[in-house]
C-alpha positions in Angstrom: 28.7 8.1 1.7 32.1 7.1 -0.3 35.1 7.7 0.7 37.2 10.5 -1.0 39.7 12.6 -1.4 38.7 16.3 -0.3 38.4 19.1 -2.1 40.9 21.6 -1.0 40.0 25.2 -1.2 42.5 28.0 -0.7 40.8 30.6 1.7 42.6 33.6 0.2 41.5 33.7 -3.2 38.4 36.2 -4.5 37.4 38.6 -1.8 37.2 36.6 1.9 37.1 32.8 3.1 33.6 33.9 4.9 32.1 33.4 1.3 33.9 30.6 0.1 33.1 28.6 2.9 29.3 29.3 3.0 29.3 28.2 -0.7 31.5 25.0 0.1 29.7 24.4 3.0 26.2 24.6 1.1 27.5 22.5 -1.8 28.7 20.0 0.5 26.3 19.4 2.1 24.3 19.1 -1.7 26.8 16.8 -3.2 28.4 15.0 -0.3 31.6 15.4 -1.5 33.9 16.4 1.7 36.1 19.8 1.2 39.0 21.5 3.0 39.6 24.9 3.2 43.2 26.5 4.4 44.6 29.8 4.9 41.9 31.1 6.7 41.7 35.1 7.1 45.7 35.0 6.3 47.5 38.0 6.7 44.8 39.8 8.4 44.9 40.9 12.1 42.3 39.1 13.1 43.2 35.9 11.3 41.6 32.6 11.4 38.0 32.0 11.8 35.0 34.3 13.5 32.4 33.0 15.3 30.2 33.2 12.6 32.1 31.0 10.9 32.1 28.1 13.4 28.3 28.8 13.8 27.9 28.3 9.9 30.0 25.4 9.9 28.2 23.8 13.1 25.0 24.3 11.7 25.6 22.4 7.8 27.1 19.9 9.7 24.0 19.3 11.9 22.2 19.1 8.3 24.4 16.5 6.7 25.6 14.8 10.0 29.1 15.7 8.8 32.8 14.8 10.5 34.2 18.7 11.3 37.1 19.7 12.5 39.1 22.7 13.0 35.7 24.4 14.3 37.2 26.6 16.6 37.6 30.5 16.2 40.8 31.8 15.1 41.7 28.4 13.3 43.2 28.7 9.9 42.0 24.8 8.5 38.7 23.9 8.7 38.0 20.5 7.4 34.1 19.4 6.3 33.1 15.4 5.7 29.6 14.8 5.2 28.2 11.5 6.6 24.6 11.3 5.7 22.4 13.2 2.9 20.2 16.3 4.0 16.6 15.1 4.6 13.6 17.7 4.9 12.4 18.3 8.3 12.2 21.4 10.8 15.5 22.3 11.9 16.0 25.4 14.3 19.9 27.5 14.9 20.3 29.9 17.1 23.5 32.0 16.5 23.3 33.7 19.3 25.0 37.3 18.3 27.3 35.3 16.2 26.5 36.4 12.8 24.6 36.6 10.0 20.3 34.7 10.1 20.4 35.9 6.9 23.6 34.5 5.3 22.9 31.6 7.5 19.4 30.7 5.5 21.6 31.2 2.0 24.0 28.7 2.9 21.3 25.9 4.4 18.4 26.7 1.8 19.9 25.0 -0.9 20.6 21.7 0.4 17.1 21.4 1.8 15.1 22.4 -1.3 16.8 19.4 -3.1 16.0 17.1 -0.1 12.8 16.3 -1.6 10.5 17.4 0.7 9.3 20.6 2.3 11.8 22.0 5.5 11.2 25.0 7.9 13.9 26.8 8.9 14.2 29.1 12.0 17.1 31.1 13.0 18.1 33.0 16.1 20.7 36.2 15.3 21.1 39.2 13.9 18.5 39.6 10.6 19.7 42.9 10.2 23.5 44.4 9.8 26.0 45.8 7.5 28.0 43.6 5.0 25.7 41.3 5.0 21.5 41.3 3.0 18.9 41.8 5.8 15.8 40.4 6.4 13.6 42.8 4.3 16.6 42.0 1.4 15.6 38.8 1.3 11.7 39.1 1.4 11.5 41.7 -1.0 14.2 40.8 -3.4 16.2 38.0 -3.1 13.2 35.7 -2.8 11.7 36.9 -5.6 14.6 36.4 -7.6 14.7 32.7 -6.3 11.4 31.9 -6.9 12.5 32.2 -10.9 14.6 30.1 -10.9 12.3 27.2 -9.1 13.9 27.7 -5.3 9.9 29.2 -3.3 10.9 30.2 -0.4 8.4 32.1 2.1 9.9 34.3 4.5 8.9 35.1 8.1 10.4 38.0 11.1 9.3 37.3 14.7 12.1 39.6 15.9 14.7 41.9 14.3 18.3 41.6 15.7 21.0 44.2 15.4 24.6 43.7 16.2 26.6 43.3 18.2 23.3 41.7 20.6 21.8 40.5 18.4 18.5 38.7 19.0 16.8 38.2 16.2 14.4 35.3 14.5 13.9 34.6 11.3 11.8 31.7 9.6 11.8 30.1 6.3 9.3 27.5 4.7 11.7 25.7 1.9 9.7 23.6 -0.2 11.0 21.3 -3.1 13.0 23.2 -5.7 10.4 23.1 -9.3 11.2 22.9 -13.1 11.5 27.0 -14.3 12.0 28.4 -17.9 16.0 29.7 -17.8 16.7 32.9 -16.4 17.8 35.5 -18.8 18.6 38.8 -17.5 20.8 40.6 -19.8 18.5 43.5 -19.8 17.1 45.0 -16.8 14.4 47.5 -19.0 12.8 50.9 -17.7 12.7 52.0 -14.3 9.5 52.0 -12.6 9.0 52.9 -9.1 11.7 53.2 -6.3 10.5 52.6 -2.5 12.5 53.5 0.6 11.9 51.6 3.8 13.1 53.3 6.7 13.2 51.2 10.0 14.1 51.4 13.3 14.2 48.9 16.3 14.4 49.8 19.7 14.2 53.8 18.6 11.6 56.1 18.7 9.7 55.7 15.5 10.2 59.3 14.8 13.8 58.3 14.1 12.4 56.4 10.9 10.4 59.0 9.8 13.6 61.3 9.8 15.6 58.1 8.3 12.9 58.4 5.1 13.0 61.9 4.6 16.9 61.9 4.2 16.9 59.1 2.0 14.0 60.5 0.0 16.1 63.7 -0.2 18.8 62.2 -1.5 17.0 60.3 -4.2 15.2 63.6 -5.2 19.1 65.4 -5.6 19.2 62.4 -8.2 15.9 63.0 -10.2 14.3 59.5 -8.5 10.9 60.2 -6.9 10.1 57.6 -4.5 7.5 56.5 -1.9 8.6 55.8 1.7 7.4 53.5 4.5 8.4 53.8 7.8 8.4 51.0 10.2 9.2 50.0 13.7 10.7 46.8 14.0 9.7 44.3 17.1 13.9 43.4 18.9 14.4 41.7 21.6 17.3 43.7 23.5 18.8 45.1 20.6 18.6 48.9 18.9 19.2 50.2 15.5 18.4 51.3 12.3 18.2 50.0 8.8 17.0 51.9 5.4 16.6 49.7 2.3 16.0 51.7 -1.2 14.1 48.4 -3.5 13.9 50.0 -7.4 11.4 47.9 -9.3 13.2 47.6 -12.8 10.5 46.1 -15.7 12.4 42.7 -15.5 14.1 42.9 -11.9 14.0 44.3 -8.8 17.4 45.8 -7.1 17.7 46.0 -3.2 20.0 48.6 -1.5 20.3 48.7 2.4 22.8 49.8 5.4 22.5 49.3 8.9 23.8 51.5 11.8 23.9 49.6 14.8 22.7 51.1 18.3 22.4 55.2 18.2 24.8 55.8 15.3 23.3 58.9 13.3 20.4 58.1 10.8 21.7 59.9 8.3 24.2 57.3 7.9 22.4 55.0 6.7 20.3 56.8 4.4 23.1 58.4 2.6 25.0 54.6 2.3 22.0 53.1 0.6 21.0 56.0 -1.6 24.9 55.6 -2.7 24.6 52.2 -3.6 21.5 52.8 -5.8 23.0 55.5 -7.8 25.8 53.4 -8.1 23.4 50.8 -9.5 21.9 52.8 -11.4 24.6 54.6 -13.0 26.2 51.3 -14.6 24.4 49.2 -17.1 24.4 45.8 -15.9 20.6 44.1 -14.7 21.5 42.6 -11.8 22.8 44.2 -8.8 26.3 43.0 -7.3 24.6 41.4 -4.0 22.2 39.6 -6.3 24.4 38.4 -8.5 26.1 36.7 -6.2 23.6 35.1 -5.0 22.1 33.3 -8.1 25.2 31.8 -9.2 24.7 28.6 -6.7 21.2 28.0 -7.1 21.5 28.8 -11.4 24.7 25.8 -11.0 22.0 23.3 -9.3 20.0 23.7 -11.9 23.0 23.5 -14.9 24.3 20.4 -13.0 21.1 19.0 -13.3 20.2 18.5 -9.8 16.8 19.6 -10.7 15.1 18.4 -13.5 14.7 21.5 -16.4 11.4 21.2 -18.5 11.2 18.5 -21.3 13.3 19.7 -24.0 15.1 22.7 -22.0 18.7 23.5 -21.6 19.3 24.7 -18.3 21.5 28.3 -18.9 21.1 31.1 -17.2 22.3 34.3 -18.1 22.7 37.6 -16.7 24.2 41.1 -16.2 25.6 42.5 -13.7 26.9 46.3 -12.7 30.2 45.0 -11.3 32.1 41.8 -11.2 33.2 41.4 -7.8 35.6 39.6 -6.2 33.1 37.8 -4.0 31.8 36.5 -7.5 34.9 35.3 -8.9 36.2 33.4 -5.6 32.1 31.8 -5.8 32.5 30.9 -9.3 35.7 29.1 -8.3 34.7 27.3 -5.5 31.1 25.7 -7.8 33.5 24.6 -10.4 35.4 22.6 -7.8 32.3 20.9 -6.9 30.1 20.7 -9.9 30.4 19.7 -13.7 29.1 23.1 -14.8 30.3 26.0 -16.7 30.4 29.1 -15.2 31.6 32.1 -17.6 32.4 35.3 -16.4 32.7 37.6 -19.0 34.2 41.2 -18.0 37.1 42.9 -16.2 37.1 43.2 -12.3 35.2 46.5 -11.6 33.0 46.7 -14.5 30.0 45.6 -15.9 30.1 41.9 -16.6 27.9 39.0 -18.2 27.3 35.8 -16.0 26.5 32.3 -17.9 25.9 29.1 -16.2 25.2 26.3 -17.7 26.1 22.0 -18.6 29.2 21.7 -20.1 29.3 22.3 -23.6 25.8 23.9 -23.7 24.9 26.1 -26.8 23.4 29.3 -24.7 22.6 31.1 -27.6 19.8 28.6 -28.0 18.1 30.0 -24.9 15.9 33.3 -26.0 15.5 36.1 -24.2 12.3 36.2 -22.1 10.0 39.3 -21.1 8.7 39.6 -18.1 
């Protein structure tokens, strides 16, 4: 690849350098444009990098053959050349109980569904903690949500892992991202059913059957009926708990989850992801914050033209969300360092907000609003 100058990226702007350098380290490894980012976790007491941070960073740069250094926990510069583009093929990561298999799949998924063939994916961690989606996030909404936008994904669980063991595996079939209608989500309509899934790994099952009815008592406080499924998760040396509330909008689904690591109270959970519905649900905006989030990368492939739109289609997507975030505005920053894209956010920190990506100079009000 090219020589040149990288792009520096200042690791204390928006909410945390963990999610500026997934998205850096994803577009990267898309673009092969080398980046640097500095000020790692400053002014925290634990400054610096994390172990999940070197693994991420370890693992593009297997992808993309990439020069790294700084890789080392507690390191405060981390600098990211890649050497070679990202070709399809089966690539395996074990994290060991260094992080996130989940976050790790959203940072590597993009660069292999533009590598213009189909790619497996397996990762060894934890599928399943707090601050981060799980597993059962991804399956039953995040994929979903992908999948209109042209990104098919199919997900796979041989093992759940819970911190701080770990343990987990995760796959992921990533075939070649497709040409999709824009995504217009300014409206998330009627609400039409709410499930609760109530797991538990390494417990007795009976602690997922008291894990639904808490949640389910919670929604009922709030006028929601719901159904409930309660399942017992397959770990290997790991225990915990994770309840995830999915509410099936007409136009989009919503996923709310917490984890409780070990033999922490199950009520704990419950009550955390019942919370973050209602939140949710309370505000106006279609898309959750965690989802949010997450489409702005794959909605700037497609703006930037790295996938092809239908004949005659502007590539915009649109979209509401409940809160604008931090963790979005610090994303939004770090895609316009790397792509020619607009990405407007239109709102206040803390309240609702509308999300439009698209080519520069784009007339969005061309693209309608679709049903369904």
């Amino acid at each position: 690849m090219a020589e040149e100058l990288p792009i520096l990226i200042d690791g204390t702007q928006g909410e945390g350098s963990g999610q500026l350098l997934r998205t850096a380290l994803s577009l990267s490894c898309v673009t092969g444009k080398p980046f640097g980012l500095t000020r790692i976790r400053a002014g925290r007491e634990r400054a610096g990098l994390r172990p999940r941070h070197v693994e991420a960073a370890r693992a593009a740069a297997r992808l993309c053959d990439a020069e790294l250094s700084g890789d080392e926990v507690g390191g405060q510069r981390l600098s990211f050349a890649p050497r070679r583009r990202v070709v399809p093929g089966d690539w395996r990561f074990d994290l060991g109980s260094a992080g996130s298999a989940p976050l790790l799949l959203q940072t590597l998924c993009w660069p292999l569904a533009l590598a213009g063939g189909p790619s497996t994916l397996t990762i060894a961690g934890a599928t399943h903690q707090d601050r981060a989606p799980s597993f059962h996030d991804l399956a039953l909404v995040w994929a979903p949500a992908m999948a209109r936008l042209g990104f098919h994904l199919e997900l796979g669980l041989q093992a759940a892992g819970f911190p701080p063991e770990g343990g987990g595996v995760m796959t992921a079939r990533i075939d070649p991202a497709r040409p999709m209608p824009p995504l217009d989500l300014r409206h998330r309509g009627l609400l039409r059913e709410v499930e609760v899934l109530a797991m538990v790994g390494g417990l007795p099952h009976a602690e997922a059957v008291a894990e639904a009815a808490h949640a389910q008592k919670a929604l009922t406080a709030l006028g929601v009926t719901s159904e409930a499924e309660r399942l017992a998760l397959p770990v290997r040396g790991s225990r915990g708990r994770h309840t995830l509330v999915v509410a099936s909008f007409e136009r989009i689904k919503s996923g709310h989850g917490a984890t409780r690591a070990g033999d922490r109270a199950a009520e704990g959970a419950a009550a955390a992801a019942v919370a973050s519905f209602h939140d949710h649900l309370a505000r106006g905006g279609a898309v959750d914050t965690q989802l949010a989030d997450q489409l702005l990368v794959p909605a700037a492939l497609l703006a930037a033209g790295l996938v092809h739109p239908p004949p005659g289609v502007v590539p915009v997507t649109r979209f509401t969300t409940s809160t604008l975030t931090p963790h979005l505005t610090g994303t939004a920053a770090v895609i316009r360092r790397f792509l020619d894209v607009e990405v407007n956010l239109i709102g206040r920190l803390g309240d609702e907000a509308e999300i439009r990506v698209q080519p520069p100079g784009a007339a969005s009000e061309l693209v309608p609003l679709r049903e369904g």
